[in-house]
N, CA, C and O atoms as a GROMACS GRO file, in nm:
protein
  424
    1UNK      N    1  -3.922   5.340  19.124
    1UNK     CA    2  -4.024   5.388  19.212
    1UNK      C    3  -3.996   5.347  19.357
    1UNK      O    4  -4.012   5.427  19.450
    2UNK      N    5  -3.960   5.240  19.373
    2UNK     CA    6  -3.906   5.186  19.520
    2UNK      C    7  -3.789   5.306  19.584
    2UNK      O    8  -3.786   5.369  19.689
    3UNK      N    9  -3.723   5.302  19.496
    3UNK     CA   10  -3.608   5.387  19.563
    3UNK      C   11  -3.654   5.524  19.640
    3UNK      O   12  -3.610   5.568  19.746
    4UNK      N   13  -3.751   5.577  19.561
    4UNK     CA   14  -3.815   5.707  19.581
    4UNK      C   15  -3.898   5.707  19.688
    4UNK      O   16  -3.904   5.812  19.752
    5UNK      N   17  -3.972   5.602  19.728
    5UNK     CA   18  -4.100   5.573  19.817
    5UNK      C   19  -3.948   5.543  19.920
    5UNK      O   20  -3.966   5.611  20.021
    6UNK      N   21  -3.838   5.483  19.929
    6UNK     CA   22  -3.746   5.429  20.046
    6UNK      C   23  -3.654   5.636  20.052
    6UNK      O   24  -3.594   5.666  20.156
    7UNK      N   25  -3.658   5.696  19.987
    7UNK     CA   26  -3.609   5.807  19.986
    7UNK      C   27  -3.672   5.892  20.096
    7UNK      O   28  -3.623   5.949  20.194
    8UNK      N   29  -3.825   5.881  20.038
    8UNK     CA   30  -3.925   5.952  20.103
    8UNK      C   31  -3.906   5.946  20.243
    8UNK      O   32  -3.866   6.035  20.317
    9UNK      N   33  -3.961   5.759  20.286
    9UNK     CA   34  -3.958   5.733  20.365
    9UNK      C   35  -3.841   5.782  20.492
    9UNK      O   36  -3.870   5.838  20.597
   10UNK      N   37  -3.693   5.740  20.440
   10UNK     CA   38  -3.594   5.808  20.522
   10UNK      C   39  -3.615   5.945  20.555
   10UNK      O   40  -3.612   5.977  20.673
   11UNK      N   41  -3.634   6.024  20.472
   11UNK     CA   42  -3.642   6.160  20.475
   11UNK      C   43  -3.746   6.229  20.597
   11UNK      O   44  -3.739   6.332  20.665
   12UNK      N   45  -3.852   6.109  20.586
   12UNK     CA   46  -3.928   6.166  20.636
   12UNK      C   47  -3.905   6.071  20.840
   12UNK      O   48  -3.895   6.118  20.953
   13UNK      N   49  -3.906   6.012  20.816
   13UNK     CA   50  -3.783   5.975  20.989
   13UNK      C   51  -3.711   6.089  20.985
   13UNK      O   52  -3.754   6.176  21.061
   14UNK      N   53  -3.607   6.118  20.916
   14UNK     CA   54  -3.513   6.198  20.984
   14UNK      C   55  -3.568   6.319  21.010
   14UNK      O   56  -3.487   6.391  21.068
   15UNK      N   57  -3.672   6.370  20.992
   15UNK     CA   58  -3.757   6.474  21.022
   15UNK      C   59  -3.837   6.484  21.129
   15UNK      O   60  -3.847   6.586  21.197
   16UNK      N   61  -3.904   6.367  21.151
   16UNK     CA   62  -3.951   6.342  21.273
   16UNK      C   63  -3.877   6.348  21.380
   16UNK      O   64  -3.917   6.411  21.478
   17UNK      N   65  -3.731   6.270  21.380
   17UNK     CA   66  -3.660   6.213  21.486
   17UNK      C   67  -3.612   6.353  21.498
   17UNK      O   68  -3.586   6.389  21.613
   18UNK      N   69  -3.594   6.450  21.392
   18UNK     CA   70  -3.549   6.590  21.447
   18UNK      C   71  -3.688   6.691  21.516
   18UNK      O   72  -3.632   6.777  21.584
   19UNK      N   73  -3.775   6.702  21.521
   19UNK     CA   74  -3.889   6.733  21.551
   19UNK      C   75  -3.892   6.682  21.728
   19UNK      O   76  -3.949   6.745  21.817
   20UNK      N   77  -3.846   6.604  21.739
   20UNK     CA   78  -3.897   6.510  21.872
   20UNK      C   79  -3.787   6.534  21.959
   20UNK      O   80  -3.789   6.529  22.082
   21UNK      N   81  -3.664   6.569  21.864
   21UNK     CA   82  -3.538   6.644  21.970
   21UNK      C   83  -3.580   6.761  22.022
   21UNK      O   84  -3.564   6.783  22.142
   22UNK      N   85  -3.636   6.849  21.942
   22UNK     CA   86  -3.656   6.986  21.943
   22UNK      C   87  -3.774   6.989  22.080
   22UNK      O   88  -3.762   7.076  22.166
   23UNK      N   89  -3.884   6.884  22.086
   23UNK     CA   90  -3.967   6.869  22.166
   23UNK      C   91  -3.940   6.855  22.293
   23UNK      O   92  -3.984   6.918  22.388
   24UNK      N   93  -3.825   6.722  22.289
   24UNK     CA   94  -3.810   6.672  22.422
   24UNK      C   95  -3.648   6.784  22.492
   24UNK      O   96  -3.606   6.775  22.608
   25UNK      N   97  -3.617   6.834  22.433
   25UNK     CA   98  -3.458   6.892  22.449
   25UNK      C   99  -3.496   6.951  22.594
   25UNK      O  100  -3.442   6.899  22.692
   26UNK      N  101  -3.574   7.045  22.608
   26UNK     CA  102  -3.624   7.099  22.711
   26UNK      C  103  -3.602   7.031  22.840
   26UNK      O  104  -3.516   7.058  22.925
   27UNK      N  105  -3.712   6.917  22.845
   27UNK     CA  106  -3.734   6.802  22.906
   27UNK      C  107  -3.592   6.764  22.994
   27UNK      O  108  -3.580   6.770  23.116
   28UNK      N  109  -3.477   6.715  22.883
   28UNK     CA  110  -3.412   6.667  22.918
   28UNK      C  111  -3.294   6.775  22.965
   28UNK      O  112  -3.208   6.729  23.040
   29UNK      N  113  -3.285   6.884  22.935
   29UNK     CA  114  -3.212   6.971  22.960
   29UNK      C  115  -3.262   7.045  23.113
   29UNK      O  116  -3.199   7.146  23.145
   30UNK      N  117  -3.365   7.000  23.201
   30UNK     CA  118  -3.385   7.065  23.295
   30UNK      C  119  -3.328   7.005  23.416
   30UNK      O  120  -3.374   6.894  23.439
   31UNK      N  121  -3.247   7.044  23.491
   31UNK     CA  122  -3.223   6.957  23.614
   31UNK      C  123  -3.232   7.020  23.749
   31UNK      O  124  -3.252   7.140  23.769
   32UNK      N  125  -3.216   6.935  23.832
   32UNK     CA  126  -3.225   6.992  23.972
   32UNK      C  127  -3.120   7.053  24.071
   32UNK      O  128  -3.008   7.003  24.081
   33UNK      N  129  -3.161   7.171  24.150
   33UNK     CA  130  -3.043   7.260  24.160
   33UNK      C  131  -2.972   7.134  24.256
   33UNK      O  132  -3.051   7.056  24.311
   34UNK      N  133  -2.812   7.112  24.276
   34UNK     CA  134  -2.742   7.051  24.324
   34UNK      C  135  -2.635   7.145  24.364
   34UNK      O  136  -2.560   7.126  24.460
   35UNK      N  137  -2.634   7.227  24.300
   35UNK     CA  138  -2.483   7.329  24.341
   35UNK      C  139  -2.557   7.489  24.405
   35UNK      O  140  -2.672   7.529  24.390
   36UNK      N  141  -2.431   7.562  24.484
   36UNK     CA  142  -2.468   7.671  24.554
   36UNK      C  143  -2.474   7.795  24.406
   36UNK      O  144  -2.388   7.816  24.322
   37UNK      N  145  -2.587   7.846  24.420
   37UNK     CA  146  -2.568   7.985  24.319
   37UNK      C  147  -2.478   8.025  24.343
   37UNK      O  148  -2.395   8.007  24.254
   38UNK      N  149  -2.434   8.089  24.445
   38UNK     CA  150  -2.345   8.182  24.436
   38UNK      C  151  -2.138   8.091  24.447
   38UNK      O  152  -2.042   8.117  24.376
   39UNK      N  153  -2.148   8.005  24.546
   39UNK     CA  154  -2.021   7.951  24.571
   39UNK      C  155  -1.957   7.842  24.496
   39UNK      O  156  -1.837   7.820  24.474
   40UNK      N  157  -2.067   7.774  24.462
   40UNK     CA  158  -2.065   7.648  24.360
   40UNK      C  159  -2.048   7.520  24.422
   40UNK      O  160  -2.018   7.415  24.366
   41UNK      N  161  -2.071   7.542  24.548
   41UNK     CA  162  -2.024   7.407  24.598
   41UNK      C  163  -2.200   7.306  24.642
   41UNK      O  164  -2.311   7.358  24.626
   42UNK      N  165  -2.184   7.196  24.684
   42UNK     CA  166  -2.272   7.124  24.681
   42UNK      C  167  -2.371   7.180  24.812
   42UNK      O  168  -2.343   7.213  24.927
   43UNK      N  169  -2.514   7.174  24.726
   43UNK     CA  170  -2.608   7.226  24.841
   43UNK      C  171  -2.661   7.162  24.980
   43UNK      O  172  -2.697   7.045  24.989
   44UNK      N  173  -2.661   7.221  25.050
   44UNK     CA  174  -2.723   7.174  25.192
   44UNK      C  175  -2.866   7.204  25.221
   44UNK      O  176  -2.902   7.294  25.296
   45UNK      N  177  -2.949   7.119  25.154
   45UNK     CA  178  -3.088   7.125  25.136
   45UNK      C  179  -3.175   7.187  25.316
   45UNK      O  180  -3.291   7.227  25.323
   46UNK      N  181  -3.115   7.182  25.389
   46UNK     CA  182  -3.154   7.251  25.518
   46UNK      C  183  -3.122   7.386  25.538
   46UNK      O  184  -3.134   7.444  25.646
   47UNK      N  185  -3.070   7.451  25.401
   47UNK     CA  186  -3.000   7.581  25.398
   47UNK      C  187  -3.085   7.659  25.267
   47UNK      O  188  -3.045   7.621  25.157
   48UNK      N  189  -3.175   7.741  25.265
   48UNK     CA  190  -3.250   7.784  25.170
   48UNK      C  191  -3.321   7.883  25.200
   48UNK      O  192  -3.334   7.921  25.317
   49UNK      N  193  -3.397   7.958  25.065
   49UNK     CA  194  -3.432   8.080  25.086
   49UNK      C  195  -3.574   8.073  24.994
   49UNK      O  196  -3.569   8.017  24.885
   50UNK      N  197  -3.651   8.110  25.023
   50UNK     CA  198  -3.753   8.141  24.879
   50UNK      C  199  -3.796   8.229  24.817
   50UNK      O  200  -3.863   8.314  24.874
   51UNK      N  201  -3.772   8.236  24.680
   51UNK     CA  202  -3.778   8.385  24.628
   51UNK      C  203  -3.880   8.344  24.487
   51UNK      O  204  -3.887   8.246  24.414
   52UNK      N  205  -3.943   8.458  24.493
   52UNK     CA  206  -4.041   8.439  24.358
   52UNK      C  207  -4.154   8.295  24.323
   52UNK      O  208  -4.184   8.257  24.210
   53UNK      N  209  -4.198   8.237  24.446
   53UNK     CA  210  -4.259   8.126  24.466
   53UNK      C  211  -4.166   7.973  24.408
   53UNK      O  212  -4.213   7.863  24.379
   54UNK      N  213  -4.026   8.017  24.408
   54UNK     CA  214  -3.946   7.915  24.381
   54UNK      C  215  -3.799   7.918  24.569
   54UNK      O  216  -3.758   8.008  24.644
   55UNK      N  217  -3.785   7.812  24.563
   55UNK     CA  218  -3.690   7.742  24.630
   55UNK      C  219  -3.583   7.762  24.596
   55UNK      O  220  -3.577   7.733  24.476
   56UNK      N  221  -3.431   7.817  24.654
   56UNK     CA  222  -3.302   7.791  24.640
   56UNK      C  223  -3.265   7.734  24.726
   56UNK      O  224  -3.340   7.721  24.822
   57UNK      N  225  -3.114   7.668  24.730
   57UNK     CA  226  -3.075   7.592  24.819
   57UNK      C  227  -2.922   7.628  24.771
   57UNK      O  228  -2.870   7.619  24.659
   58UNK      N  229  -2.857   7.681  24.923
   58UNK     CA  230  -2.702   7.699  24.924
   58UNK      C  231  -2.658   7.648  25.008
   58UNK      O  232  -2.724   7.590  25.095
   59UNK      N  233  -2.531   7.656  25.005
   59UNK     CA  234  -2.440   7.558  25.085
   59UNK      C  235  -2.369   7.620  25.198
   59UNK      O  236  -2.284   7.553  25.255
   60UNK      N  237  -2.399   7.763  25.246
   60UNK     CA  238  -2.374   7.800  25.382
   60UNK      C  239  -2.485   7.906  25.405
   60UNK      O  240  -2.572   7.911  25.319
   61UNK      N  241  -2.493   7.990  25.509
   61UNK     CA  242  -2.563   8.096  25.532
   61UNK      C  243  -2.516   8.227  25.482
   61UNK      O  244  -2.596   8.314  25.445
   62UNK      N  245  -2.375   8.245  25.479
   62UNK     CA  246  -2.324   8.358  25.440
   62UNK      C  247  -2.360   8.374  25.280
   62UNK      O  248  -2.375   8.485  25.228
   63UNK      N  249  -2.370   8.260  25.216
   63UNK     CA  250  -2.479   8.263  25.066
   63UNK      C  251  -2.575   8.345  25.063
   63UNK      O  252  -2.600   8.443  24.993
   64UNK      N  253  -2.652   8.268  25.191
   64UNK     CA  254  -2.811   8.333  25.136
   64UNK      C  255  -2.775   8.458  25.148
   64UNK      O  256  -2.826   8.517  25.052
   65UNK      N  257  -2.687   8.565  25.245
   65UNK     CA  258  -2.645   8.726  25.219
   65UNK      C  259  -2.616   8.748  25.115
   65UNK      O  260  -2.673   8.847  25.069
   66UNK      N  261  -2.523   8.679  25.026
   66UNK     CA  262  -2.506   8.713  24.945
   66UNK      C  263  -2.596   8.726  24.826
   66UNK      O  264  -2.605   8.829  24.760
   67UNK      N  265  -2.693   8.561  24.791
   67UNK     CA  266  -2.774   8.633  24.733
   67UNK      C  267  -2.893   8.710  24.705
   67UNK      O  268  -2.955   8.725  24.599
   68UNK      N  269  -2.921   8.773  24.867
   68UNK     CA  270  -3.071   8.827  24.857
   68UNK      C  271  -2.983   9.002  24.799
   68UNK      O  272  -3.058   9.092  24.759
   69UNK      N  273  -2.850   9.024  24.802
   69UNK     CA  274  -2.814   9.113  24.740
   69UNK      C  275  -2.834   9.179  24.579
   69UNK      O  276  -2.854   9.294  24.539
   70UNK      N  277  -2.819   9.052  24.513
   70UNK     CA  278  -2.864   9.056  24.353
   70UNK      C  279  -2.900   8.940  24.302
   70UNK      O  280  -2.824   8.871  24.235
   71UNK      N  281  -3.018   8.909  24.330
   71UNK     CA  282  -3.089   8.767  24.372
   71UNK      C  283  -3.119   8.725  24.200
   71UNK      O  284  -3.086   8.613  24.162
   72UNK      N  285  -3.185   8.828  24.101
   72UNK     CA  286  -3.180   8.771  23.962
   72UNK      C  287  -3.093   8.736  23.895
   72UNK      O  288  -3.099   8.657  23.801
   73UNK      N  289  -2.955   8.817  23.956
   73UNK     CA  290  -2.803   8.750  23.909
   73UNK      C  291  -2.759   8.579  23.899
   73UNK      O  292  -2.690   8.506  23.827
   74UNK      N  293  -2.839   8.569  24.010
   74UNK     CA  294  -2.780   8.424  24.031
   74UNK      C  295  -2.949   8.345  23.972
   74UNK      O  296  -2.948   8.241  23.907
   75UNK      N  297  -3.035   8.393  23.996
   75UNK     CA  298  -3.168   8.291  23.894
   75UNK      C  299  -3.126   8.312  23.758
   75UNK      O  300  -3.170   8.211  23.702
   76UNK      N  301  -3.055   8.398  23.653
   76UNK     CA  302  -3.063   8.389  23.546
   76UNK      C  303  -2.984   8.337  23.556
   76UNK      O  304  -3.026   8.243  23.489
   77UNK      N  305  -2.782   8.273  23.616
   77UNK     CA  306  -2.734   8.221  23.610
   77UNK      C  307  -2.786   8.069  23.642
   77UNK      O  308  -2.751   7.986  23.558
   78UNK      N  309  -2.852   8.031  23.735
   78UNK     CA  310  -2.900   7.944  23.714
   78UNK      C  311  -2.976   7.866  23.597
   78UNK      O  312  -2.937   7.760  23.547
   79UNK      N  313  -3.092   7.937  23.563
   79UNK     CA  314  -3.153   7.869  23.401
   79UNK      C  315  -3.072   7.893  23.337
   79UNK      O  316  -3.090   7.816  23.243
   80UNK      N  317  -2.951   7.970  23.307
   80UNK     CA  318  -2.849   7.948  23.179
   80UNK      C  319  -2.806   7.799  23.187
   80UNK      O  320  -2.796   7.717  23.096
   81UNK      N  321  -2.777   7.785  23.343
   81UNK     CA  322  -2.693   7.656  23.334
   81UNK      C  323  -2.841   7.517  23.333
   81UNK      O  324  -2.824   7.397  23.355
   82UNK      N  325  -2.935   7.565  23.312
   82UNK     CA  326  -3.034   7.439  23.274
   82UNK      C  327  -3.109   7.411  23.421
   82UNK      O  328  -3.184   7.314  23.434
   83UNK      N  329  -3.085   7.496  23.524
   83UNK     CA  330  -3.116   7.420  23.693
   83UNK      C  331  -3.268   7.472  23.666
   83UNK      O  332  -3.287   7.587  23.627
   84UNK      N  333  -3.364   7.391  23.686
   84UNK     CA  334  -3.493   7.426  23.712
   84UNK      C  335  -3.546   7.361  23.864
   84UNK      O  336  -3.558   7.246  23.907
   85UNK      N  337  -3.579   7.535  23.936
   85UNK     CA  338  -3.618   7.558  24.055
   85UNK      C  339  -3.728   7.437  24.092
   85UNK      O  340  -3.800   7.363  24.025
   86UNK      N  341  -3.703   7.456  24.226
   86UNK     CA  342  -3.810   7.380  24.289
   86UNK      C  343  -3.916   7.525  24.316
   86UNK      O  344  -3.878   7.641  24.331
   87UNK      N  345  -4.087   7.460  24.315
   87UNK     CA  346  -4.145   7.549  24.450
   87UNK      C  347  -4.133   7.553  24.544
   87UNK      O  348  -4.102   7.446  24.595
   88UNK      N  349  -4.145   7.647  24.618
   88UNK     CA  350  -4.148   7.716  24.706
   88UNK      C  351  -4.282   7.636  24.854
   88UNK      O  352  -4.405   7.641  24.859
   89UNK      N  353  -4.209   7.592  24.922
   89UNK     CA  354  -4.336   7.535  24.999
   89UNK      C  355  -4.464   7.627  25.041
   89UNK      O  356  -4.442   7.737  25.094
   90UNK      N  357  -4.586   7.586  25.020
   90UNK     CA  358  -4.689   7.674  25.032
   90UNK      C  359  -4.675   7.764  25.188
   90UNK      O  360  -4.690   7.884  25.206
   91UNK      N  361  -4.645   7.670  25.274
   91UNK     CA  362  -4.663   7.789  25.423
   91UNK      C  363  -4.558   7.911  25.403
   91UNK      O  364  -4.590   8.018  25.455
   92UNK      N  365  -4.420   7.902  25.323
   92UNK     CA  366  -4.331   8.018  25.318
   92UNK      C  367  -4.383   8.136  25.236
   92UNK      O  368  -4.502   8.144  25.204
   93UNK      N  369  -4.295   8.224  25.204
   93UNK     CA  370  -4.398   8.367  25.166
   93UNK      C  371  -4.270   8.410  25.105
   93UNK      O  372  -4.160   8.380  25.150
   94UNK      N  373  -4.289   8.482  25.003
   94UNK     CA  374  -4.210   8.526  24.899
   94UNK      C  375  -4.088   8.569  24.981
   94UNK      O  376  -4.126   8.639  25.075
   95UNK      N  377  -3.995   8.557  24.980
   95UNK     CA  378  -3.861   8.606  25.027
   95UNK      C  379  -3.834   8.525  25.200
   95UNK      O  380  -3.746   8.556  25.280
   96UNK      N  381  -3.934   8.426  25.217
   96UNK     CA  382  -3.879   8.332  25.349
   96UNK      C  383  -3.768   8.234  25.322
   96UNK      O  384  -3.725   8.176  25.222
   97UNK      N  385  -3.727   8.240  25.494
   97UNK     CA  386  -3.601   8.171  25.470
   97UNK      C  387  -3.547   8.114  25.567
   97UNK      O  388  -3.562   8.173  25.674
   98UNK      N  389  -3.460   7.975  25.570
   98UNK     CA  390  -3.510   7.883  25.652
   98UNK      C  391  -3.430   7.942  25.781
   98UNK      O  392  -3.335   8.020  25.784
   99UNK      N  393  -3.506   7.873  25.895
   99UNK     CA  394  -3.447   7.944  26.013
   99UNK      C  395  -3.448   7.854  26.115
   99UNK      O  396  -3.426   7.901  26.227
  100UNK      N  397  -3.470   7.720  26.105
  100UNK     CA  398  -3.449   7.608  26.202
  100UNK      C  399  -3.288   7.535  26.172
  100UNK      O  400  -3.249   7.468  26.076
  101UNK      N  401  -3.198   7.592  26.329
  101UNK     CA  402  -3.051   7.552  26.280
  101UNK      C  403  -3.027   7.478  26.404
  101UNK      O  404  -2.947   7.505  26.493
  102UNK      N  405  -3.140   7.342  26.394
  102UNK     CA  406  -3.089   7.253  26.497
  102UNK      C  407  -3.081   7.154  26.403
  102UNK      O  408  -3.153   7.135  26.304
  103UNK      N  409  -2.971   7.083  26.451
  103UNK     CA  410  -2.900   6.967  26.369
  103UNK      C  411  -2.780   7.012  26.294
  103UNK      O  412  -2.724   6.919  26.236
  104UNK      N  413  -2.731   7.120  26.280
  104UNK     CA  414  -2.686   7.167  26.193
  104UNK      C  415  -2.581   7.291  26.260
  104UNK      O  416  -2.643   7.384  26.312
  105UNK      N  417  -2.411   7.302  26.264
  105UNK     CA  418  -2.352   7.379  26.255
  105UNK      C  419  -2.336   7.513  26.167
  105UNK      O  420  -2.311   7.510  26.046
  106UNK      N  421  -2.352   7.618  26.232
  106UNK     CA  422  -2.330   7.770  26.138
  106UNK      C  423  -2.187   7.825  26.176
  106UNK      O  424  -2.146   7.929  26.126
   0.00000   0.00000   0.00000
């Protein structure tokens, strides 16, 4: 009877502990954009666009041309690769985009 009640018992951990992957996977699978959609190189957080009440951030200007061209191309590439958007700061408006280029070479 012990063996069966220690059977149970395991069985029933390894069920949980799989349950709680399935829960948290999400969680841990979401990260913050760091790379350019379109170029891949590291973002320049003073360089961005906002689309769909979310935030992108690329790493030159000639990006953001590129992606207000096929702009879901690069958001579904993004959540494939796990990047979960920032919002969008409340004063910007669906498709604003940053336009203060002091401090900063173009």
């Amino acid at each position: 009877m012990k063996t069966m009640k220690k059977a149970v018992l395991a069985g029933t951990v390894l069920v949980l502990l799989f349950c709680f992957s399935l829960l948290t996977r999400d969680v841990v699978m979401a990260k913050e954009q760091t790379t350019c959609p379109v170029m891949g190189g590291q973002v320049d957080k003073n360089i961005h666009m906002d689309y769909n009440g979310k935030r992108v951030y690329f790493c030159c200007p000639k990006c953001v041309s590129t992606f207000k061209k096929d702009p879901e191309k690069y958001v579904k590439k993004m959540k494939k690769e796990g990047v979960e958007l920032e919002k969008a700061a409340e004063k910007a408006g669906k498709g604003a985009e940053h336009t203060d280029h002091s401090g900063h070479n173009h």
